[in-house]
C-alpha positions as CSV (number, residue, x, y, z in Angstrom):
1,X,-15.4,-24.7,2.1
2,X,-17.6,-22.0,3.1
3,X,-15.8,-18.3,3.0
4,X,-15.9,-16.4,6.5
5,X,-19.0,-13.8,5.8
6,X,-18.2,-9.9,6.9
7,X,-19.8,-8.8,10.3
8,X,-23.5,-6.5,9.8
9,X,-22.6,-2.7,10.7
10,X,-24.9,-3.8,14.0
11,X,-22.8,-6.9,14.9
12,X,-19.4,-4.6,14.5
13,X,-20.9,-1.7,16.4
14,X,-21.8,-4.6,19.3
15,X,-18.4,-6.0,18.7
16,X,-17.5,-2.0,19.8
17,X,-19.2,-2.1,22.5
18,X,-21.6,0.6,21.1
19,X,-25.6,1.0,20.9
20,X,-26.8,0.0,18.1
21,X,-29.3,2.7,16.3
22,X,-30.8,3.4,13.1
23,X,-28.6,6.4,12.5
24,X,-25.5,4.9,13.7
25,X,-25.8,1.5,11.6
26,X,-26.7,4.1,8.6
27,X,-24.1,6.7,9.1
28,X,-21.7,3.2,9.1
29,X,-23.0,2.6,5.9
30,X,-22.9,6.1,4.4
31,X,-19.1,6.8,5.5
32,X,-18.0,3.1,3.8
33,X,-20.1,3.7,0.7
34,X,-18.6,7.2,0.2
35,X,-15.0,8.3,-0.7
36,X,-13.6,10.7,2.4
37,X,-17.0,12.4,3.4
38,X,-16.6,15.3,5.5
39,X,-19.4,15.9,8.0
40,X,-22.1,17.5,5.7
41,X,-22.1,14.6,2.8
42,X,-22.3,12.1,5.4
43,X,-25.5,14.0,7.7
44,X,-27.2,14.0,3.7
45,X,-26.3,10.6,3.9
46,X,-27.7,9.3,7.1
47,X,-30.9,11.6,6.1
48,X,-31.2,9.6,3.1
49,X,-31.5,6.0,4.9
50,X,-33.3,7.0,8.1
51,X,-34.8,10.4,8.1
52,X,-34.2,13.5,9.9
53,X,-31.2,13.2,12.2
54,X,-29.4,16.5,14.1
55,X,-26.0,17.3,12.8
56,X,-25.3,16.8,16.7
57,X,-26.0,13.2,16.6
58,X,-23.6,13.3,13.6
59,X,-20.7,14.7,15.4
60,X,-21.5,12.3,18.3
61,X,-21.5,9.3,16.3
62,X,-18.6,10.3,14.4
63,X,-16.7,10.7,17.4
64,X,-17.8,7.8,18.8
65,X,-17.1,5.4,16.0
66,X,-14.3,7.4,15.4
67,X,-13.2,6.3,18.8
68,X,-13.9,2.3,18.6
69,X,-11.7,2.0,15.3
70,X,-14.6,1.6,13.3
71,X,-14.2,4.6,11.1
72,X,-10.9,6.6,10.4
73,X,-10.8,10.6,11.1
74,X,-8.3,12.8,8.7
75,X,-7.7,16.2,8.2
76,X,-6.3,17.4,5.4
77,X,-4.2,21.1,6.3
78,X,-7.2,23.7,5.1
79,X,-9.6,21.6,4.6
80,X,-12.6,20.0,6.9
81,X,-12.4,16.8,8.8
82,X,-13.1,14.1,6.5
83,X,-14.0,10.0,7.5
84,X,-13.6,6.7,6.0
85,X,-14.1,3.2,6.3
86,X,-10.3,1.9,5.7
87,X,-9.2,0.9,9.1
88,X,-7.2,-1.6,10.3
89,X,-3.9,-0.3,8.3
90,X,-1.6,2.3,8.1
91,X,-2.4,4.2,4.7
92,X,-1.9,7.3,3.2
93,X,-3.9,9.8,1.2
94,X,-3.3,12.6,-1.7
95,X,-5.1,15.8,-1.7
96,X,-5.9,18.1,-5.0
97,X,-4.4,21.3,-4.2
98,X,-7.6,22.8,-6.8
99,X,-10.4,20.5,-5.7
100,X,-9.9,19.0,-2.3
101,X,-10.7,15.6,-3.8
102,X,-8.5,12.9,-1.4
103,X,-7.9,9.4,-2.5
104,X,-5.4,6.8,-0.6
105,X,-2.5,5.8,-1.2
106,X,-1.2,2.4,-0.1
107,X,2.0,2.9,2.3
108,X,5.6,2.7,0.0
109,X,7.0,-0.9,0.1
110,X,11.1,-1.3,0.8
111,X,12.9,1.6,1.8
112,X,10.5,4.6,3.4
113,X,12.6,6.9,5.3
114,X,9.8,9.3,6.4
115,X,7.7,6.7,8.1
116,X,10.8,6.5,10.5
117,X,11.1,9.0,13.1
118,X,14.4,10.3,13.7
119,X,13.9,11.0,17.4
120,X,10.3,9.3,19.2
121,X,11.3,11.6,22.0
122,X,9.8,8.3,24.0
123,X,6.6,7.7,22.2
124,X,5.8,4.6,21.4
125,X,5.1,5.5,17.5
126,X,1.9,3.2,16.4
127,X,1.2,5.0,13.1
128,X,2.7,7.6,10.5
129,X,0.4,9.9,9.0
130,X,1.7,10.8,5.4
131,X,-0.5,13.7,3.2
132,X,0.5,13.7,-0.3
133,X,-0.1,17.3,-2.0
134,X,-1.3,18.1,-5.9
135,X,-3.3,18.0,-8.4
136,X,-5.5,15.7,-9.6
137,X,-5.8,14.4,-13.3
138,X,-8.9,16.7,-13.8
139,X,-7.3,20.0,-12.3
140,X,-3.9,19.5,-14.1
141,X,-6.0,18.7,-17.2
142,X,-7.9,22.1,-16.6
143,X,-4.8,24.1,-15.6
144,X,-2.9,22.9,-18.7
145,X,-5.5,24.1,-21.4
């Protein structure tokens, strides 16, 4: 039995219903090869694979993917819009408190009382966004000695 091979970035950003370009297949590529990339790592990024690209493009494609489901948006409290490539299910991240470094956090199996909303004052509730706060093993190493 052959396994089901994974859609090209270009056949998922057809699949999106989105032009396929040079910068967009490689800003794809950066933002699922890195680990929560705010805006600046991933234009370095794109740079890297294709060239000189405006931060403007970056924004635009961000948005756009962003948009189609193809990449996921978060924003930490005091910290810069970051992006990832885990999409499709309803995760969580941690945050250093010291560092800013974010990693996810698979959603709590059994009981989870916070993903349920105690009054959807009529929304239709489709997702709960859950930011853990700390430190991470190398700040609470550092803060400890």
């Amino acid at each position: 039995m052959i396994a089901p091979r994974n859609p090209t970035p270009a056949e998922e950003l057809r699949g999106a219903g989105l032009r396929v370009t040079a910068a967009r297949v490689a800003l794809l590529e950066t933002v699922r090869s890195g680990d929560h990339l705010d805006v600046e790592a991933i234009a370095s990024g794109v740079r890297d694979r294709v060239g000189h690209v405006s931060l403007q493009a970056v924004y635009e494609a961000l948005h756009a993917l962003t948009a189609a489901g193809l990449v996921r948006r978060i924003e930490p409290a005091g910290s810069p819009a970051r992006f990832e490539g885990r999409v499709g299910d309803n995760h969580h991240h941690v945050v250093c408190r010291s560092c800013g470094v974010v990693a996810d956090v698979d959603c709590a199996v059994g009981e989870t009382p916070c993903l349920t909303a105690s009054d959807t004052h009529g929304f239709t509730i489709d997702e709960a966004d859950v930011i853990y706060w700390g430190l991470c093993p190398g700040c609470s190493t550092a803060r400890a000695s």
